[in-house]
TIZAMAR-80540 format. One line per 3 residues: their letters; for each residue x, y, z of N, C-alpha, C. Coordinates in nm, 4 decimals. Each point is the difference from the previous one (the first is absolute). Layout:
# TIZAMAR-80540
A) X Y Z X Y Z X Y Z ~ ...
END
This chain:
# TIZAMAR-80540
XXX) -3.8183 4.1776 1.0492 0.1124 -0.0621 -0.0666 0.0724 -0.0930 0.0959 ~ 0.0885 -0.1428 -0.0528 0.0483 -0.0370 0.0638 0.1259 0.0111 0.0354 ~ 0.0522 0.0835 0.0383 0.1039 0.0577 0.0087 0.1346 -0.0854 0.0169
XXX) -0.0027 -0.1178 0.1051 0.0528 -0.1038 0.0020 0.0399 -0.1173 -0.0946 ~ -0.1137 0.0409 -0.1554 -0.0078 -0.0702 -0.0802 0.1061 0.0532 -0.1149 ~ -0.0294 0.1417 0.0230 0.0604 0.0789 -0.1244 0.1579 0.0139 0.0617
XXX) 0.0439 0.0145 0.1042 0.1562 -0.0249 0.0267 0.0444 -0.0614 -0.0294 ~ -0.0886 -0.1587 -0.0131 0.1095 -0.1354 -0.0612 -0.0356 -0.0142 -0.1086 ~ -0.0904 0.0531 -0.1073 0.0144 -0.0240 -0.0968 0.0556 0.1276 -0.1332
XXX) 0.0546 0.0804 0.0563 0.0568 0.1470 -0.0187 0.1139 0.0569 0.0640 ~ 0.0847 -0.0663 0.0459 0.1246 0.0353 0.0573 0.0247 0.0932 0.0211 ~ -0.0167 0.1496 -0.1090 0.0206 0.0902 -0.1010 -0.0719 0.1250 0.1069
XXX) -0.1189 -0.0569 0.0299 -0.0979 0.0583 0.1171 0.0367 0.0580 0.1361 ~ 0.0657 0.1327 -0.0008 0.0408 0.0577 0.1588 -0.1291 0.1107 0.0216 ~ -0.1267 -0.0318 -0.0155 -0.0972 0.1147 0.0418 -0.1116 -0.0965 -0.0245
XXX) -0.1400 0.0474 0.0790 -0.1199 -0.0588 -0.0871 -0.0958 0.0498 0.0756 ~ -0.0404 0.1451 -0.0692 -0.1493 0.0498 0.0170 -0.1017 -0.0664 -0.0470 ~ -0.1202 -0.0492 0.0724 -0.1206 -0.0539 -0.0087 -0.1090 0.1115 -0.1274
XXX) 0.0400 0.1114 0.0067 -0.0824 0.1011 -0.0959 0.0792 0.0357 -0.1054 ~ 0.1288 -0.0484 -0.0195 0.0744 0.0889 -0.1295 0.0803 -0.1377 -0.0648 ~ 0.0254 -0.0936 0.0731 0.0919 -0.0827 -0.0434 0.1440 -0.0374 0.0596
XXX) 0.0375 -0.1197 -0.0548 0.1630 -0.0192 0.0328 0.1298 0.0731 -0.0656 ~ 0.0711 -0.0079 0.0753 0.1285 0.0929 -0.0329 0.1565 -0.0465 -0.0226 ~ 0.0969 0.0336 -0.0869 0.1183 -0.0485 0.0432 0.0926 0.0912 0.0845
XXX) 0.1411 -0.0211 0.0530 0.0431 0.1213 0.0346 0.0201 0.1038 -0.1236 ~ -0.0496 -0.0070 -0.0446 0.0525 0.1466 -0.0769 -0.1429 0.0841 -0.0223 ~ -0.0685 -0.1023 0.0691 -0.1298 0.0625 -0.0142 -0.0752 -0.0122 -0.1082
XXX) 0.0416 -0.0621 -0.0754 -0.0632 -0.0201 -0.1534 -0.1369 -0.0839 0.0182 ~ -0.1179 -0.0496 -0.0094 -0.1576 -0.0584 -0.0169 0.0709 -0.1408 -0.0183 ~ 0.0027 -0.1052 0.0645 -0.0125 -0.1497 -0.0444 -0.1092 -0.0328 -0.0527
XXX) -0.0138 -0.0459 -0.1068 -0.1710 -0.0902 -0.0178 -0.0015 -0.1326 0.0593 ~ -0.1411 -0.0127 0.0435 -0.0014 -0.1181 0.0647 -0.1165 -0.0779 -0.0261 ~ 0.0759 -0.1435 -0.0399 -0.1263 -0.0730 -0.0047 -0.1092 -0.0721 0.0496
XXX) -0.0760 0.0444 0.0234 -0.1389 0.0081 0.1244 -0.0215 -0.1865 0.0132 ~ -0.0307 -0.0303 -0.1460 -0.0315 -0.1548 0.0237 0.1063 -0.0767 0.0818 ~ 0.1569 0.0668 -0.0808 0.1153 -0.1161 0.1301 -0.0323 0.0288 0.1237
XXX) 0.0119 0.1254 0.0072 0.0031 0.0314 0.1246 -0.1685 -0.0797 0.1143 ~ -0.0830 0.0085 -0.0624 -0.1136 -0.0710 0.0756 -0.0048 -0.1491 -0.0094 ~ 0.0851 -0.0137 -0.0965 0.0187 -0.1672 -0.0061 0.1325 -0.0701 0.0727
XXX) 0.0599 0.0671 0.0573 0.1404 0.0035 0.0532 -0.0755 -0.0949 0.1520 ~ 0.0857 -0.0692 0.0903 -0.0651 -0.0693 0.1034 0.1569 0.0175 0.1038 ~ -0.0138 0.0578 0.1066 0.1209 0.0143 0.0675 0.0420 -0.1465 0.0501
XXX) 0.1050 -0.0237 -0.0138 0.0143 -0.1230 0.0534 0.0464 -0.0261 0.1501 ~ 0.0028 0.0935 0.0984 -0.0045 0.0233 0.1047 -0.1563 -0.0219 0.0833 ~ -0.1082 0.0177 -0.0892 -0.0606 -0.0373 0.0068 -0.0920 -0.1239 0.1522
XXX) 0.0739 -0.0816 -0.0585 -0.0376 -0.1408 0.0815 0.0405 0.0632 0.1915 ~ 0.1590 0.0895 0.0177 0.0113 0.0132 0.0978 -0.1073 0.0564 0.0942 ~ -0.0613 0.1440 -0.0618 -0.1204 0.0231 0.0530 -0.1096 -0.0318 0.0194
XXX) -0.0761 -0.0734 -0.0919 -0.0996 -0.1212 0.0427 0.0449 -0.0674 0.1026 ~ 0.1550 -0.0907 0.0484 0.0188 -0.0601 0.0937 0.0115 0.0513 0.1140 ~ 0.0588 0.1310 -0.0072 -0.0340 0.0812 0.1350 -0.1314 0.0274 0.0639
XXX) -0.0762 0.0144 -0.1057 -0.1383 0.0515 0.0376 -0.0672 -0.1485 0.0733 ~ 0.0427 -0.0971 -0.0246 -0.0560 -0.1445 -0.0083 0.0538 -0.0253 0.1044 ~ 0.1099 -0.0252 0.0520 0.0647 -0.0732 0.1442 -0.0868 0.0731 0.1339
XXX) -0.0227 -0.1079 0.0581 -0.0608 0.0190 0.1163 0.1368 0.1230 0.0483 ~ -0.0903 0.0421 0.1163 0.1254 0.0715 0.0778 0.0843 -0.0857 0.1062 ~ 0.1116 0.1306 0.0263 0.1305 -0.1135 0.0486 -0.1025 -0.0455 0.1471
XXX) -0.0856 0.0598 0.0648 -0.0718 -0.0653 0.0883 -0.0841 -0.0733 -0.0154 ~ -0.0684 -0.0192 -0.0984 -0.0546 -0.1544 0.0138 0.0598 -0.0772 -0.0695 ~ 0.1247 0.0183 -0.1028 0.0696 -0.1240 -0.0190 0.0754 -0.0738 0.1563
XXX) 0.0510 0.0909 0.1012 0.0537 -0.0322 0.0471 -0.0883 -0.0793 0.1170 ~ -0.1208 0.0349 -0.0002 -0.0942 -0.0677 0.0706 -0.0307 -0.1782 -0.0370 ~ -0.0099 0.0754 -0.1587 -0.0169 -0.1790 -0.0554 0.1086 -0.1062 0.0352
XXX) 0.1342 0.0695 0.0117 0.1039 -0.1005 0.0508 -0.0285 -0.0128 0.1349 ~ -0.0115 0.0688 0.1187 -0.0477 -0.0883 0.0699 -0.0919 -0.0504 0.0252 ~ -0.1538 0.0207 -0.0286 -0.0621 -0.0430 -0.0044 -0.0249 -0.1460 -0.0744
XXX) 0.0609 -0.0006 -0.1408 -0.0264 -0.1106 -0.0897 0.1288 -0.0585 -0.0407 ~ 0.0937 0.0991 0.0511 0.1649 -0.1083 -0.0867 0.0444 0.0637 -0.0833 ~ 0.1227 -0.0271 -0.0328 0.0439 0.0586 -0.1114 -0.0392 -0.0333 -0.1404
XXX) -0.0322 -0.1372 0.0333 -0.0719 -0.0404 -0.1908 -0.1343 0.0328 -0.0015 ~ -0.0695 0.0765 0.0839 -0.1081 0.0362 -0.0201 0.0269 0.1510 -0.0774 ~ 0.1082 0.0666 0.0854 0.0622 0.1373 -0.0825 0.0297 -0.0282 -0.1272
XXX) 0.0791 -0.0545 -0.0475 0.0520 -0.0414 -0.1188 -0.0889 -0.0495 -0.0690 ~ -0.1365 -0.0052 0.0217 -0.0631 -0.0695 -0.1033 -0.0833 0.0902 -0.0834 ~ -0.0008 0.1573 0.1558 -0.1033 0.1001 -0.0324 0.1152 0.0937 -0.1066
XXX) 0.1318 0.0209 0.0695 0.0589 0.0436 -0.1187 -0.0072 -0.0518 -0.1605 ~ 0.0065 -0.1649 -0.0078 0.0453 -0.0171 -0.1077 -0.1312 0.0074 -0.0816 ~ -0.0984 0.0190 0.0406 -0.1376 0.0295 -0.0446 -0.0054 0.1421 -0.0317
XXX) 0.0276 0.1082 0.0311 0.0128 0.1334 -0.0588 0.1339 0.0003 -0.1004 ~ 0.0908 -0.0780 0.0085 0.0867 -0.0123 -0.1084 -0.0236 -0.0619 -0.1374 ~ -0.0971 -0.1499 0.0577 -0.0614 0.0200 -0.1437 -0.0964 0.0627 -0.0851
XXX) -0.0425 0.0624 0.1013 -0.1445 0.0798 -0.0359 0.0577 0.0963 -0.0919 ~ 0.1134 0.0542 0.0234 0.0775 0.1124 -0.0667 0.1603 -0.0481 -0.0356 ~ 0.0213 -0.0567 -0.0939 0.1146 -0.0691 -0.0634 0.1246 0.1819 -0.0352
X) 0.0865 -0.0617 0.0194 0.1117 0.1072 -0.1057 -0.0428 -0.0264 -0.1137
END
C-alpha cells in the first residue's frame, strides 16, 4: 500500500495496516480507493529524482574549478530540466 498516498487523500486516516486496512481515530475501517490511490503521483516527486541526479557536492565543486562556474550551472540546469516541478 501506498501509505503516503492514502494520508493525502484520506485525511480521516490515523492508522494503516498493510493486512487489515486503514483506520480513523476511532478506529472505525476507512475504505479506500485502490485506483486513486495508485493513480495519485506525489508531487514532491521531482525533488528526489533531483537528488538522486546531482553530481556530488565533490565533483560539482571540482567542475568549478576545473571548468568555471558556467560549466556548473549548465550541469545543474540540465538535471533541472531533466526533472521540471
Amino acid at each position: 500500500m501506498n501509505h503516503k498516498a492514502i494520508y493525502k487523500l484520506y485525511p480521516q486516516v490515523t492508522s494503516i495496516d498493510d493486512t487489515v486496512g486503514a483506520f480513523d481515530a476511532d478506529g472505525n475501517q476507512v475504505t479506500i480507493d485502490m485506483d486513486a490511490v495508485n493513480a495519485w503521483v506525489d508531487p514532491d516527486a521531482y525533488k528526489y529524482s533531483r537528488a538522486a541526479a546531482y553530481p556530488s557536492i565533490a565533483d560539482q565543486l571540482d567542475t568549478i574549478y576545473h571548468e568555471g562556474l558556467d560549466a556548473w550551472k549548465a550541469t545543474i540546469l540540465a538535471v533541472k530540466e531533466e526533472f521540471p516541478k
